[in-house]
C-alpha positions as CSV (number, residue, x, y, z in Angstrom):
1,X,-21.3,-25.5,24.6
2,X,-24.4,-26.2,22.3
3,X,-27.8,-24.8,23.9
4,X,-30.3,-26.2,22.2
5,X,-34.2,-24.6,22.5
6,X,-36.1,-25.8,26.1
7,X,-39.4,-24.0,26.1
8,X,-42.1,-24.0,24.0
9,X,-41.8,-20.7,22.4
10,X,-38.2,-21.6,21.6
11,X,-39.1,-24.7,20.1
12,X,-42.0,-23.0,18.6
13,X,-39.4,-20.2,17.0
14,X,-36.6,-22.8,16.2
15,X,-39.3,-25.3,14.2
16,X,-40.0,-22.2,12.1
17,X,-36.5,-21.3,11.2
18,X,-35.5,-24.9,10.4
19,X,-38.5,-25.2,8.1
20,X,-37.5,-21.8,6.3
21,X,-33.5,-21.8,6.6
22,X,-33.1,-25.9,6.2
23,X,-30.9,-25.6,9.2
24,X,-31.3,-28.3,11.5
25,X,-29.2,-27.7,14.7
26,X,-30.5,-24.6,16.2
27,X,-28.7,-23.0,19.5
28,X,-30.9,-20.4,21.4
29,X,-28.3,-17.9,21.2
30,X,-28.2,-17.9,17.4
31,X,-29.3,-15.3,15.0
32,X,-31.7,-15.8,12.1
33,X,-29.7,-13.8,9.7
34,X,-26.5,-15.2,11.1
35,X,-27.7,-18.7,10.0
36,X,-28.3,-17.1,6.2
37,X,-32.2,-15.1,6.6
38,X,-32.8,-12.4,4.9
39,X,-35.9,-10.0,4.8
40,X,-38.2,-12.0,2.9
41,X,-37.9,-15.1,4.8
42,X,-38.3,-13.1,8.0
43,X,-41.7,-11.8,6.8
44,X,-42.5,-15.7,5.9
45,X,-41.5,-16.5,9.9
46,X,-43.3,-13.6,11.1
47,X,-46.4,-15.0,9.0
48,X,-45.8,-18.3,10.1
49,X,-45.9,-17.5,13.6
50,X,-48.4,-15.4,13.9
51,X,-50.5,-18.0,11.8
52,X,-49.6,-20.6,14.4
53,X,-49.7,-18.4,17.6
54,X,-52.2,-15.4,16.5
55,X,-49.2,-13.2,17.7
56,X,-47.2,-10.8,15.9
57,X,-43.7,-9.2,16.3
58,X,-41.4,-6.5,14.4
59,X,-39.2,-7.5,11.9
60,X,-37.0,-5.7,13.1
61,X,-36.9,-7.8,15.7
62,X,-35.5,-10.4,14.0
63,X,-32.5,-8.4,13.2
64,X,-30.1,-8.2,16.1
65,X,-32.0,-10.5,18.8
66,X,-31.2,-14.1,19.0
67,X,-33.7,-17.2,19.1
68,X,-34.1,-17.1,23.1
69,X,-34.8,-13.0,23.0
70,X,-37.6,-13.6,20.0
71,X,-39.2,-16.7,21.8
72,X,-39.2,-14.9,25.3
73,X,-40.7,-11.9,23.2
74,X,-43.2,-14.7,21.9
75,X,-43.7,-16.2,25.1
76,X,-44.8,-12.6,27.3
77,X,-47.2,-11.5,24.7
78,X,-50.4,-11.5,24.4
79,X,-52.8,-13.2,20.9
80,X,-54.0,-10.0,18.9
81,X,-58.1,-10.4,19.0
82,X,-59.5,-10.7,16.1
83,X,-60.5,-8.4,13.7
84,X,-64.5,-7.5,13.7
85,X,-65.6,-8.7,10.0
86,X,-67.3,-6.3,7.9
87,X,-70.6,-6.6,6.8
88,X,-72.0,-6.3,3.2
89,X,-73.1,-2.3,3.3
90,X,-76.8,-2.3,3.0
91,X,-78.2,-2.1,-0.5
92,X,-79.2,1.5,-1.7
93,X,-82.4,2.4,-1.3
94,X,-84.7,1.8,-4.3
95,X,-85.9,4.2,-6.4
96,X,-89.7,5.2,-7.7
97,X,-89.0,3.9,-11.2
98,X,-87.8,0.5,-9.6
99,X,-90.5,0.1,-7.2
100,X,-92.8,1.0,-10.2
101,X,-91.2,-1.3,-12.5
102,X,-91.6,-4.1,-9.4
103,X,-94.7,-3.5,-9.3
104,X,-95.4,-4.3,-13.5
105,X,-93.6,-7.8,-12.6
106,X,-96.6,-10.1,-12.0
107,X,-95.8,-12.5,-8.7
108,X,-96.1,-15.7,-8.8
């Protein structure tokens, strides 16, 4: 019997892999390189999902786990923070021939 995705990280997972395998009946128990995936495609999902979720998972996770193992994986953990951006470095110091020559500029 059919078992179609129930909760939202299933859904989540299955809306991905129907947008990147054109698959459009998607049982929980099924595989994503069972339904034709292959390794770049599972990069695009990880992407994908971590785009939509701000969580990220193995690919080899993807490998020999099924929709419902993957969503449940989705569904237990937790949004990587974000990374701290980094700044401009601080402009080197200026020399005594450039604060000389600074100091020929007139100022308006």
């Amino acid at each position: 019997a059919f078992s179609g995705p129930r909760t939202p990280g299933e859904l989540l997972v299955a809306a991905v892999w129907r947008e990147l395998l054109g698959v459009e009946r998607i049982a929980v128990t099924d595989n994503f390189l069972d339904l034709g995936g292959h390794s770049l495609l599972i990069m695009q999902a990880i992407a994908k999902l971590e785009a939509r979720t701000g969580k990220r998972i193995s690919p080899r996770t993807f490998i020999f786990q099924t929709l419902e193992q993957i969503a449940r994986d989705y569904d237990t953990q937790r949004p990587e923070p974000p990374k701290p951006s980094k700044a401009a470095p601080p402009p080197p110091p200026t020399s005594r021939l450039q604060r000389w020559l600074s100091a020929l500029i007139p100022k308006p």
